[in-house]
N, C-alpha and C positions, 0 to 999 in steps of 0.2 A: 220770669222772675227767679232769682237764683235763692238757692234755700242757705240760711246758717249755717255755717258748720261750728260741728260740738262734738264732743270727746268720741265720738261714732267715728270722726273722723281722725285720728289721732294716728292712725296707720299712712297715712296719707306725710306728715310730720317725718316717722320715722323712715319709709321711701324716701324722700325727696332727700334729709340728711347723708342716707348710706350710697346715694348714686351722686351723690356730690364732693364723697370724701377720697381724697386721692389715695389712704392707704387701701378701704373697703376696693374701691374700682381696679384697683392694680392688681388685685385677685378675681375678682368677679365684675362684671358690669348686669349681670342677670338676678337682679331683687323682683320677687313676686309676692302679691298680696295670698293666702292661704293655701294654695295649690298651683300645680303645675303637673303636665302630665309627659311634654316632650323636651323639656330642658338638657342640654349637657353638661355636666360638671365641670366646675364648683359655680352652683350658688346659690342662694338665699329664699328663702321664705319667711313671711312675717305674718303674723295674725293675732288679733284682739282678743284675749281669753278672758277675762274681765273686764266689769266697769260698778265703780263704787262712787255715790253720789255724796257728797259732802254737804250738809246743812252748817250754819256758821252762825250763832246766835239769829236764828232764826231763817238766815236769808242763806240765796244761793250760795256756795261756795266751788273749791278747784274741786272734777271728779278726777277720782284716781283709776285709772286704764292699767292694766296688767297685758303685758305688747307680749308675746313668744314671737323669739328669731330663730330658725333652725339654718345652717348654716353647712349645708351638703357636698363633699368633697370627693376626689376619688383616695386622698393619703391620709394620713394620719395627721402628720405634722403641716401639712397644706390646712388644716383644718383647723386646728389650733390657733396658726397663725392666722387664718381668716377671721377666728371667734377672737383675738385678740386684736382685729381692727375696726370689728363691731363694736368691740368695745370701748376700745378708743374714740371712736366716731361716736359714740351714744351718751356714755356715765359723764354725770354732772353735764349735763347738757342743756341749754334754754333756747329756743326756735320758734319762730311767727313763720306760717306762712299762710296767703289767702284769709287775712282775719283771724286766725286759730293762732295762739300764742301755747306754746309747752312750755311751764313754768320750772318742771323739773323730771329729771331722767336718770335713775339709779337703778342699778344693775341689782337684782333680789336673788336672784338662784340661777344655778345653772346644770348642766347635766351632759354626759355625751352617751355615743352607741355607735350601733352599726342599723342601717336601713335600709331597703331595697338597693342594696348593692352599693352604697357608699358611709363614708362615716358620719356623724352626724354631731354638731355641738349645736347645742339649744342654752340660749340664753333667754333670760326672762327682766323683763324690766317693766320697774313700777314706774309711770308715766302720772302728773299733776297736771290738766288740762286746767 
């Protein structure tokens, strides 16, 4: 018997979108769920850092999932241009898949660096399950 899926699953949502979009894959084909430890550059990592439950005059409502995308390159501008096809592929976004519908997908914050030997742009998006 197969279990629900619910905002737990909401990273599953964002995978499937970014290894389906022709600009994301024409840089990277390599998206992983929080870790990875033998990958080669450029690519992606995604992980759930929140989840905020919505009550709606009384009853269930959409929770709101807070997604981090890091976004791992060896250049600078390779980098960039990856986080700007995240984001293309993401903001104002609505997507079913497996029963699970994402009602909405907006881009909150974002940040860059440098990490274990590459650069790094991390985007953050609030997600409506």
């Amino acid at each position: 018997m197969a279990v629900s899926k619910t905002s737990l699953s909401a990273g599953e949502i964002i995978r499937a979108i970014l290894i389906d979009d022709d600009e994301v894959t024409a840089r990277t084909k390599k998206v992983f769920p929080v870790v990875t430890d033998s990958a080669e550059l450029p690519y992606i990592l995604y992980r759930r850092t929140q989840l905020t439950k919505e009550a709606v005059k009384g009853r269930v409502g959409a929770d709101t999932v807070g997604i981090e995308i890091l976004c791992y390159t060896a250049d600078y501008t390779e980098g960039v241009e990856l986080a700007e096809a995240v984001r293309a592929a993401l903001d104002n976004v609505q997507y079913k898949i497996d029963g699970l519908a994402m009602r909405s997908c907006k881009l909150s914050d974002s940040e860059e660096g440098w990490q274990a030997d590459a650069y790094v742009q991390q985007l953050v998006f609030e997600v409506k399950i």
